[in-house]
N, CA, C and O atoms as CSV, one atom per row, in Angstrom:
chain,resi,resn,atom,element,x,y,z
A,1,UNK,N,N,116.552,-11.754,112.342
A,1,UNK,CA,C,117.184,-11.230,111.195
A,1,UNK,C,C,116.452,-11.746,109.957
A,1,UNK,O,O,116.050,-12.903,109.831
A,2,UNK,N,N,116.311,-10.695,108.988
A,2,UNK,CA,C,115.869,-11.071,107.453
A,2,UNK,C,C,116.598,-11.304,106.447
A,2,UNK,O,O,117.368,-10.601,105.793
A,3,UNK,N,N,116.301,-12.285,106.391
A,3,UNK,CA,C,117.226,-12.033,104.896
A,3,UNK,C,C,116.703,-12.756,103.508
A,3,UNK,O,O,116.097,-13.802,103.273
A,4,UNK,N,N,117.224,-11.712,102.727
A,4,UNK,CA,C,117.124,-11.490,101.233
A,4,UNK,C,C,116.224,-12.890,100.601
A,4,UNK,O,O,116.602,-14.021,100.908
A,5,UNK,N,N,115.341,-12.739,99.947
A,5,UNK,CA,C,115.039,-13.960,99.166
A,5,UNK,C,C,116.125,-14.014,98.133
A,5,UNK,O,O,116.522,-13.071,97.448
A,6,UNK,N,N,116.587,-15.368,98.118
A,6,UNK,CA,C,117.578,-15.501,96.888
A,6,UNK,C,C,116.884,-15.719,95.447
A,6,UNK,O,O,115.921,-16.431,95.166
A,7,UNK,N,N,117.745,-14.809,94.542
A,7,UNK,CA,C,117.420,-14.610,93.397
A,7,UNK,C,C,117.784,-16.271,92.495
A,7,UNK,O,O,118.385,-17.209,93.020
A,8,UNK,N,N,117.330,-16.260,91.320
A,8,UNK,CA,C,117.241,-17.348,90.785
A,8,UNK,C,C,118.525,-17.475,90.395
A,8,UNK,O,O,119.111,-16.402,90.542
A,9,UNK,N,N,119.465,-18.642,89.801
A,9,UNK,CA,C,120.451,-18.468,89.333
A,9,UNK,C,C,120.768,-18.363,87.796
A,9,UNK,O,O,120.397,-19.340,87.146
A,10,UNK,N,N,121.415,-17.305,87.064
A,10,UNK,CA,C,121.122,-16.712,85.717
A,10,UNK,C,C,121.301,-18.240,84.989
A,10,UNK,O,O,122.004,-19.229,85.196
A,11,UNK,N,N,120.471,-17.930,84.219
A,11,UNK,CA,C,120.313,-19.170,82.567
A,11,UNK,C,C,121.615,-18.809,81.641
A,11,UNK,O,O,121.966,-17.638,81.496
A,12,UNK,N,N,122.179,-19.703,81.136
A,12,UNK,CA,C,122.429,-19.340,80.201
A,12,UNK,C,C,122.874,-19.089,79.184
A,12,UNK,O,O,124.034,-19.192,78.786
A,13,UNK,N,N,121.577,-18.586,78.473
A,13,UNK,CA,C,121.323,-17.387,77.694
A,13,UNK,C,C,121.266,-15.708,78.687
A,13,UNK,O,O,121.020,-14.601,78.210
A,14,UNK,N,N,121.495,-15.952,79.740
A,14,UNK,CA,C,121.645,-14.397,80.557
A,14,UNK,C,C,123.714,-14.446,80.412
A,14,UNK,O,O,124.382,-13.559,79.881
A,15,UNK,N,N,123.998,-15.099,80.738
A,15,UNK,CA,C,125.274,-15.562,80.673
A,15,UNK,C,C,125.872,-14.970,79.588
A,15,UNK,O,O,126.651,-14.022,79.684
A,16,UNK,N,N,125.426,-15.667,78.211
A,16,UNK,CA,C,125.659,-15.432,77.175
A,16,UNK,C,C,125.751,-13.894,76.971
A,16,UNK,O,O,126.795,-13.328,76.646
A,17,UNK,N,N,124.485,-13.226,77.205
A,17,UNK,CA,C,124.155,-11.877,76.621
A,17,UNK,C,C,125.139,-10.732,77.535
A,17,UNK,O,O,125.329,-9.611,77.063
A,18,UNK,N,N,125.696,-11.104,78.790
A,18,UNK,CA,C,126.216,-10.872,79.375
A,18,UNK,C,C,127.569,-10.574,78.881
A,18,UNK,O,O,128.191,-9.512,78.871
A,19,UNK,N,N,127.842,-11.596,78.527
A,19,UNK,CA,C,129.449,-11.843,78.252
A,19,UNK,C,C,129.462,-11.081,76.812
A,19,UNK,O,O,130.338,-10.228,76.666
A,20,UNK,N,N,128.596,-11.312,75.777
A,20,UNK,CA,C,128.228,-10.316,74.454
A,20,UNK,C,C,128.926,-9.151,74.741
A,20,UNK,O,O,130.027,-8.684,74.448
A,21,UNK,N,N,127.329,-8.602,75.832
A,21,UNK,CA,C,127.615,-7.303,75.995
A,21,UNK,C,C,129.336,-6.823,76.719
A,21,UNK,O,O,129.860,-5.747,76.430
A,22,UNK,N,N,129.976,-7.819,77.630
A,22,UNK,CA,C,131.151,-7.220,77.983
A,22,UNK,C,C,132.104,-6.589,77.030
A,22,UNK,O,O,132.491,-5.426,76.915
A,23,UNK,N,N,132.400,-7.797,76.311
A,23,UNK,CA,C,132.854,-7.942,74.803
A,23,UNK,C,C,132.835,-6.666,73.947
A,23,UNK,O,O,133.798,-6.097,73.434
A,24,UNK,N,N,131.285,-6.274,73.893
A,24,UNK,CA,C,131.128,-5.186,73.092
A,24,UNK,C,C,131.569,-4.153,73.302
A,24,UNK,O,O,132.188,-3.445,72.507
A,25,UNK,N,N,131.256,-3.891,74.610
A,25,UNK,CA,C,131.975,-3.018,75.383
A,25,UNK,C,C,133.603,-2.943,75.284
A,25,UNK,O,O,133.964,-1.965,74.629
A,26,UNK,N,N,134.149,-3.355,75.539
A,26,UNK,CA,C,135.466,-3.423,75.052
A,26,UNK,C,C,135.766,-3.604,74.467
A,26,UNK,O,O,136.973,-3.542,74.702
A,27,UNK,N,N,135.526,-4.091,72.869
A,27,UNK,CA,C,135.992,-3.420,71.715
A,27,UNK,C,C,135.125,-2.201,71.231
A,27,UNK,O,O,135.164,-2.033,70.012
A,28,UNK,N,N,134.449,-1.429,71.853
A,28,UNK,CA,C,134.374,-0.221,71.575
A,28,UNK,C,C,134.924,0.750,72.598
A,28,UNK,O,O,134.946,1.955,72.346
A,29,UNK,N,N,135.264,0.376,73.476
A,29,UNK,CA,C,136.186,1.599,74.241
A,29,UNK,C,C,137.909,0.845,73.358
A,29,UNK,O,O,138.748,1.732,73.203
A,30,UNK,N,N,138.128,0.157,73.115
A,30,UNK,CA,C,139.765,-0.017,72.128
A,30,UNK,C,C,139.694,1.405,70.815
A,30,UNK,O,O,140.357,2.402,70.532
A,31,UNK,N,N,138.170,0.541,70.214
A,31,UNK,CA,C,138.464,1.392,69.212
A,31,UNK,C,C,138.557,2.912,69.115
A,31,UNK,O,O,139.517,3.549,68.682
A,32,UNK,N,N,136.971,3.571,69.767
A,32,UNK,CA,C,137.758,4.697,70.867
A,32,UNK,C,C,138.363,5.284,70.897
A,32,UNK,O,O,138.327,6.410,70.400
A,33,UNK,N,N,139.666,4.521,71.825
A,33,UNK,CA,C,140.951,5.052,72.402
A,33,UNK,C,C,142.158,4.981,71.464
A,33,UNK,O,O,143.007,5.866,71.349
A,34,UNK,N,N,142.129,3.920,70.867
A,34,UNK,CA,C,143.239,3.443,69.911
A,34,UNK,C,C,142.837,3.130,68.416
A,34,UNK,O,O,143.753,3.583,67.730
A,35,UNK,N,N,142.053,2.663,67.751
A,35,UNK,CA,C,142.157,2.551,66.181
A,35,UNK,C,C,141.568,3.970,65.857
A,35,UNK,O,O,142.333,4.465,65.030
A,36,UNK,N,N,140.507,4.881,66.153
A,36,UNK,CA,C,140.289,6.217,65.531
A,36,UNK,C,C,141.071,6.988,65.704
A,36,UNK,O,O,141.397,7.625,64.702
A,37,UNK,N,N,141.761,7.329,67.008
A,37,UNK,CA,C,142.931,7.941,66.506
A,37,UNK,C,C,143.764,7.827,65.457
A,37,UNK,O,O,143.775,8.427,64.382
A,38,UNK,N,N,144.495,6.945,65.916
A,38,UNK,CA,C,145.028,5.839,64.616
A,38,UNK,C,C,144.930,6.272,63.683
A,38,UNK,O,O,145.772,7.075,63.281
A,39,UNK,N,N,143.762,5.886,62.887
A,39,UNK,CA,C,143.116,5.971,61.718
A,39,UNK,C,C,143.612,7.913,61.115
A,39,UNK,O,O,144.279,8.212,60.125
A,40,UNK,N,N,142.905,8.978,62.274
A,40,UNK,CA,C,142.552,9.971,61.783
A,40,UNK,C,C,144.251,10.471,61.812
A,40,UNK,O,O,144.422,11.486,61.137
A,41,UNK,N,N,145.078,10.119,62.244
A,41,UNK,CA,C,146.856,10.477,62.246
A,41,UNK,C,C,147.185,10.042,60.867
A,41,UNK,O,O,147.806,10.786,60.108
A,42,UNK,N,N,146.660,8.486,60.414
A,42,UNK,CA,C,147.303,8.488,59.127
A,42,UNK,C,C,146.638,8.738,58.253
A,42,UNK,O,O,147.084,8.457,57.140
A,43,UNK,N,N,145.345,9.344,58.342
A,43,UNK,CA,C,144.699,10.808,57.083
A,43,UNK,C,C,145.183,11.841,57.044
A,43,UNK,O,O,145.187,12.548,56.037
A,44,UNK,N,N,145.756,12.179,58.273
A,44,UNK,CA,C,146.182,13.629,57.935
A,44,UNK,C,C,147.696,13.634,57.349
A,44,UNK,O,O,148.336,14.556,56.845
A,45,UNK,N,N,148.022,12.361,57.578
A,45,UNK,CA,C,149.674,12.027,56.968
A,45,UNK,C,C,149.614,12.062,55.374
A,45,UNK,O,O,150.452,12.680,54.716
A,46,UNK,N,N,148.764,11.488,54.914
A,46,UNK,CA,C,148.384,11.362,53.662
A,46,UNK,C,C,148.191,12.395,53.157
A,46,UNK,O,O,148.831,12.806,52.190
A,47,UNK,N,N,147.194,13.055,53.770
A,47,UNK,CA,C,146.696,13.892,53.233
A,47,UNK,C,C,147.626,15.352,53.132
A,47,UNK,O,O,147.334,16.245,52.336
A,48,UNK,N,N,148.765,15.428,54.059
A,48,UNK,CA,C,149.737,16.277,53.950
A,48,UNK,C,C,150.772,15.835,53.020
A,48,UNK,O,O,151.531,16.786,52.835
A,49,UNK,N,N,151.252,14.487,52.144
A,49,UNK,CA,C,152.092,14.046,51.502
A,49,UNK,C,C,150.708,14.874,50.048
A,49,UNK,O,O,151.148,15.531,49.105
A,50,UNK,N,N,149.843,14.729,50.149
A,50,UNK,CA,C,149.164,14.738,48.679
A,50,UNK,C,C,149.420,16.125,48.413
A,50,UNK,O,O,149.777,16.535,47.309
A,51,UNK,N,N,149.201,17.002,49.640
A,51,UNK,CA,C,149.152,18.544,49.777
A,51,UNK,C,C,150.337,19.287,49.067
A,51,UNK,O,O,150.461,20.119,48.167
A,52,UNK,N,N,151.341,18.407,50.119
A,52,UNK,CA,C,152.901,19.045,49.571
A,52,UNK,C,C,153.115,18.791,48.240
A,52,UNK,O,O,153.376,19.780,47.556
A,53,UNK,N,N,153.058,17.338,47.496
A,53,UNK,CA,C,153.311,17.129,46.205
A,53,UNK,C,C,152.540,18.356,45.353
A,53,UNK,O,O,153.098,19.319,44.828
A,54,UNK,N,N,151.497,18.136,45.358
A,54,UNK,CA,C,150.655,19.128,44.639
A,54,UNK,C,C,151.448,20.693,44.512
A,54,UNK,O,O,151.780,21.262,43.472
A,55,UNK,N,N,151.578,21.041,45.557
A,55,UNK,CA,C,151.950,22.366,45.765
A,55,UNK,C,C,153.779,22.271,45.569
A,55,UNK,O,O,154.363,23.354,45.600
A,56,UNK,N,N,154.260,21.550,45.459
A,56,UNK,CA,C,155.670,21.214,44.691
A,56,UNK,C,C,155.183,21.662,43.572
A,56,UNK,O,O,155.062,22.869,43.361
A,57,UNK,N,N,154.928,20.970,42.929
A,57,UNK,CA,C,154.193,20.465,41.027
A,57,UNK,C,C,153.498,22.184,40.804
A,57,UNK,O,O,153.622,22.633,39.664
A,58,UNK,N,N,153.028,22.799,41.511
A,58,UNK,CA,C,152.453,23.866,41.436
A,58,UNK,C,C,153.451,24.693,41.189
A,58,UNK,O,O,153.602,25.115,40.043
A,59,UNK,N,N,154.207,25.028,42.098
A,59,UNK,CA,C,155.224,25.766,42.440
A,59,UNK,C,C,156.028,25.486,41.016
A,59,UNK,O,O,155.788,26.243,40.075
A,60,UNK,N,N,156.982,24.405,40.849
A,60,UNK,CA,C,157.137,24.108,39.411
A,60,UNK,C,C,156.494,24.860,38.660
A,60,UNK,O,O,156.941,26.002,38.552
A,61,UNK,N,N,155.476,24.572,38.030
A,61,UNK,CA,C,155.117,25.066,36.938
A,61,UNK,C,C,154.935,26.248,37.097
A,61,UNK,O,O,154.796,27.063,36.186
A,62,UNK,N,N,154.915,26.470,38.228
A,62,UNK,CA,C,154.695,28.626,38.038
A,62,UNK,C,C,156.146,29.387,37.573
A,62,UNK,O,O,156.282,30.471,37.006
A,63,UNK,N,N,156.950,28.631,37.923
A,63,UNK,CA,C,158.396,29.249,37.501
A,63,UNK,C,C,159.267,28.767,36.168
A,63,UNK,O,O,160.361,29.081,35.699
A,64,UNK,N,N,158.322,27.941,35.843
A,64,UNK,CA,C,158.466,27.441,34.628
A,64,UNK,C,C,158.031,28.632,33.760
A,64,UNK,O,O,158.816,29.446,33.273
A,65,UNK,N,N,156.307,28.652,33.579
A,65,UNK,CA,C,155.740,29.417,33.059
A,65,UNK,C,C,156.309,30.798,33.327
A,65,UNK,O,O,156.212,31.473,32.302
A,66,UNK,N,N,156.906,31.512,34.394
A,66,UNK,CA,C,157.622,32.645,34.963
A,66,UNK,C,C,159.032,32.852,33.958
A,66,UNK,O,O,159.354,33.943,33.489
A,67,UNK,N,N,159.740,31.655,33.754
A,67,UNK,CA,C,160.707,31.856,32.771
A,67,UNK,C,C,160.114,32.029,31.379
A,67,UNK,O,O,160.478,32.967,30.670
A,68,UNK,N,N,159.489,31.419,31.101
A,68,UNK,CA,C,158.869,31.481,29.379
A,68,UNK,C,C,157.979,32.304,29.584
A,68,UNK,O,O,157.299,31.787,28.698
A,69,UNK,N,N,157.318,33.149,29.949
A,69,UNK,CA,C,156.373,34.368,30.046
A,69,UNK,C,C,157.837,35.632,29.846
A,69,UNK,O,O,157.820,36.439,28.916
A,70,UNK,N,N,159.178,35.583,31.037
A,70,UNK,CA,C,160.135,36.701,30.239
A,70,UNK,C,C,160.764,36.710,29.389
A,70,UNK,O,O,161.220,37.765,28.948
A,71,UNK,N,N,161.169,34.813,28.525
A,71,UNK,CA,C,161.749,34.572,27.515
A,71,UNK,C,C,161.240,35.185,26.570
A,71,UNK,O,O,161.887,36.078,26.023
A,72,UNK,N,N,159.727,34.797,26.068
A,72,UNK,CA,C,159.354,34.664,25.138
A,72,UNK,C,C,158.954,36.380,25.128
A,72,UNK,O,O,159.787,36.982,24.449
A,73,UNK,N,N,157.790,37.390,25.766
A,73,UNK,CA,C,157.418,38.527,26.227
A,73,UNK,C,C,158.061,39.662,25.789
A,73,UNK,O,O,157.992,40.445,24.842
A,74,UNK,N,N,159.149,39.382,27.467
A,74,UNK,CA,C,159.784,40.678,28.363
A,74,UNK,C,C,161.573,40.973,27.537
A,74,UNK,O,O,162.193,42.027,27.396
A,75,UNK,N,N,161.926,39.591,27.154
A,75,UNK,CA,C,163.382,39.907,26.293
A,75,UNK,C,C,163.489,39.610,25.110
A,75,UNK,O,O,164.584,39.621,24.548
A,76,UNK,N,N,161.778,39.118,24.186
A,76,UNK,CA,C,161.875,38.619,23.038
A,76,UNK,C,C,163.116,37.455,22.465
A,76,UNK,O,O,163.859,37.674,21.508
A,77,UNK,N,N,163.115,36.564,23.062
A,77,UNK,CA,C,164.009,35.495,23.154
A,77,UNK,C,C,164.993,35.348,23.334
A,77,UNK,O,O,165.606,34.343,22.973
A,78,UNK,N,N,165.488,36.322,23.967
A,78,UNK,CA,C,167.363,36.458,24.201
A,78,UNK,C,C,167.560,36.078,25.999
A,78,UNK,O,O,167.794,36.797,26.970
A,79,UNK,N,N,167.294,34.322,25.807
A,79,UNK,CA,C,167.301,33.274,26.937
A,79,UNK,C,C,168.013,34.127,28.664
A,79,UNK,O,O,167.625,34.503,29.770
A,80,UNK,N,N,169.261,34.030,27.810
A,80,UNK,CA,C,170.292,34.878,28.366
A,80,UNK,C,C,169.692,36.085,29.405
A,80,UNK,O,O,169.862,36.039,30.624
A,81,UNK,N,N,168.968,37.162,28.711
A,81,UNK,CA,C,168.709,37.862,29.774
A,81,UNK,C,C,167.642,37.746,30.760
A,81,UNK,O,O,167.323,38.580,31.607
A,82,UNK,N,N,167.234,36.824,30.580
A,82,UNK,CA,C,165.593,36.258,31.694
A,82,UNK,C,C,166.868,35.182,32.396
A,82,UNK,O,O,166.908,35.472,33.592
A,83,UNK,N,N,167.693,34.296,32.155
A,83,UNK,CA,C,168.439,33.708,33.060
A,83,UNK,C,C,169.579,35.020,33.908
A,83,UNK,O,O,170.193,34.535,34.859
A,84,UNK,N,N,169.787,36.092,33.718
A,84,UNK,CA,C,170.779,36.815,34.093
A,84,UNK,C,C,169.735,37.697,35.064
A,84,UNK,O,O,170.127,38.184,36.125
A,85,UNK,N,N,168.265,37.856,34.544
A,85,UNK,CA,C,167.633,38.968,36.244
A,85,UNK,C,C,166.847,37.449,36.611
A,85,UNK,O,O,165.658,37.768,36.597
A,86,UNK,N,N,166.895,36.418,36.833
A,86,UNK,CA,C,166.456,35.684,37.900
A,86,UNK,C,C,167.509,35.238,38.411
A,86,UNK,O,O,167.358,34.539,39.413
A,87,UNK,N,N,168.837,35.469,37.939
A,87,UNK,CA,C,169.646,34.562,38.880
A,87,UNK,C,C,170.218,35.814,39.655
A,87,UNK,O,O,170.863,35.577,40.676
A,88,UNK,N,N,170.024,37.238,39.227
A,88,UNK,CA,C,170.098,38.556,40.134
A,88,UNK,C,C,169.173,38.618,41.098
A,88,UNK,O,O,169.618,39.031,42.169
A,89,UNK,N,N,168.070,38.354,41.079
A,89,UNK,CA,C,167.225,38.402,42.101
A,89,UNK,C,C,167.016,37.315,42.802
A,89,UNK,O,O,166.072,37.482,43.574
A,90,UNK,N,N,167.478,36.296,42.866
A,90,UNK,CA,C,168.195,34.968,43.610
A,90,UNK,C,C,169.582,35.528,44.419
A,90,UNK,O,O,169.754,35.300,45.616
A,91,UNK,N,N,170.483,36.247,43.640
A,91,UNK,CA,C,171.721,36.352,44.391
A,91,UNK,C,C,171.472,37.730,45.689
A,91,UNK,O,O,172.175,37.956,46.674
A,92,UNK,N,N,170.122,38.522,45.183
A,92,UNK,CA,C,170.324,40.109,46.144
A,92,UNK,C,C,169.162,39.053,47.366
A,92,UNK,O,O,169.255,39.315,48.565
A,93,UNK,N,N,168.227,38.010,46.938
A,93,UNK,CA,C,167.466,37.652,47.919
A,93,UNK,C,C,168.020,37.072,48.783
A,93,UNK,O,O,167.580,37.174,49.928
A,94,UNK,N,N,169.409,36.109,48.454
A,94,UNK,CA,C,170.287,35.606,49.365
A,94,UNK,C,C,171.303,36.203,50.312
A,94,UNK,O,O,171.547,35.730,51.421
A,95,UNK,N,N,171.810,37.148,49.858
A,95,UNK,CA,C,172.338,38.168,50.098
A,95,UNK,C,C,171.363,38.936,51.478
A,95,UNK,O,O,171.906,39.462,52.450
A,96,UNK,N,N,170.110,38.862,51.313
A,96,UNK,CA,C,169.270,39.727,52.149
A,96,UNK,C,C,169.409,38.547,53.120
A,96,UNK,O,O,170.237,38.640,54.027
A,97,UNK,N,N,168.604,37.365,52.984
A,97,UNK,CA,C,168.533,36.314,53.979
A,97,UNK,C,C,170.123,36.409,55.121
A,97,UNK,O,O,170.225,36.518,56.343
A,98,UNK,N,N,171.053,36.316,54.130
A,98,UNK,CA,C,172.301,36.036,54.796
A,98,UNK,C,C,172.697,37.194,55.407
A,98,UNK,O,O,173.784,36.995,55.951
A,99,UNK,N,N,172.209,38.602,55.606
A,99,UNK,CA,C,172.374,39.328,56.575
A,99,UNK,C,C,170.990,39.435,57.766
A,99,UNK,O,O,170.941,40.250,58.687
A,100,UNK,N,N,170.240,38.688,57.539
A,100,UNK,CA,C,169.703,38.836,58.125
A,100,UNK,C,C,169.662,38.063,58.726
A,100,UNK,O,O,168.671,38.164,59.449
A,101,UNK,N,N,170.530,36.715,59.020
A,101,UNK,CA,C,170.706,35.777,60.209
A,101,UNK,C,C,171.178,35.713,61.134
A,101,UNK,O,O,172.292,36.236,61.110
A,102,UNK,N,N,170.777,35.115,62.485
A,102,UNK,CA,C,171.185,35.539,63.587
A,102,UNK,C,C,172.395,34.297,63.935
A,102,UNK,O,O,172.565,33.118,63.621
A,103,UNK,N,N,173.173,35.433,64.857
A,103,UNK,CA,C,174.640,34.898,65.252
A,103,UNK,C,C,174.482,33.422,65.856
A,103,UNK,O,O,173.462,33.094,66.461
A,104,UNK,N,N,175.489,32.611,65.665
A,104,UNK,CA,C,175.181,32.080,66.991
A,104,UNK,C,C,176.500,32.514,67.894
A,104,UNK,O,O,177.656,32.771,67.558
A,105,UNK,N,N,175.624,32.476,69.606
A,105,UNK,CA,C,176.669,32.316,70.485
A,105,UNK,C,C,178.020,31.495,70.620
A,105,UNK,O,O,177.874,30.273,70.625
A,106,UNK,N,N,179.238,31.954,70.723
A,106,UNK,CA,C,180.474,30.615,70.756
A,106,UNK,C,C,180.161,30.558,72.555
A,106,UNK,O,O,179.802,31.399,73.378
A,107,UNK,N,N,180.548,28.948,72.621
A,107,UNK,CA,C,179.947,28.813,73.637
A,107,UNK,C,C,181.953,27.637,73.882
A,107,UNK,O,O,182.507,26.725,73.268
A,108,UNK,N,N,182.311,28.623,75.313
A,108,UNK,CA,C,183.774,27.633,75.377
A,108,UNK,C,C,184.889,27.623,75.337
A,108,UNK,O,O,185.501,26.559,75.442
């Protein structure tokens, strides 16, 4: 029977570079798996809080400007009737929504 010449036994500095590299290795499969995710969940969190505000603040001011464009314009300042057809076309849009909702089942 033959057998194997035995290899030298590692130095070390093989040891060392060894254990480095394990190391490295596993904190880059963590990060990986767990902090980039991570990370890219709470950008898009952010980045949907910045979105919505904005487009609040937007929204605002368009109906702002929407009232003072018929104040000032469409009824020549008689407040009154730019508050009397938006709060008409608020009451027929609700009115639409609210027939158009579905039942619920009674259940019992």
């Amino acid at each position: 029977m033959v057998t194997p010449p035995e290899s030298p036994a590692p130095s070390a500095e093989e040891w060392a570079a060894k254990a480095a590299d394990a190391v490295e290795s596993a904190l880059d499969t963590v990060h990986d798996k767990v902090v980039r995710p991570a990370l890219l969940a709470g950008r898009a969190v952010v980045l949907g809080v910045i979105i919505a505000v904005v487009g609040i603040v937007v929204l605002i001011l368009l109906a702002v400007a929407f009232v003072r464009l018929l104040d000032v314009y469409a009824f020549g300042g008689r407040v009154w009737a730019s508050d009397a057809l938006i709060g008409t076309v608020g009451c027929v849009g609700g009115f639409l929504l609210w027939s158009l909702r579905s039942r619920r089942s009674s259940e019992g």
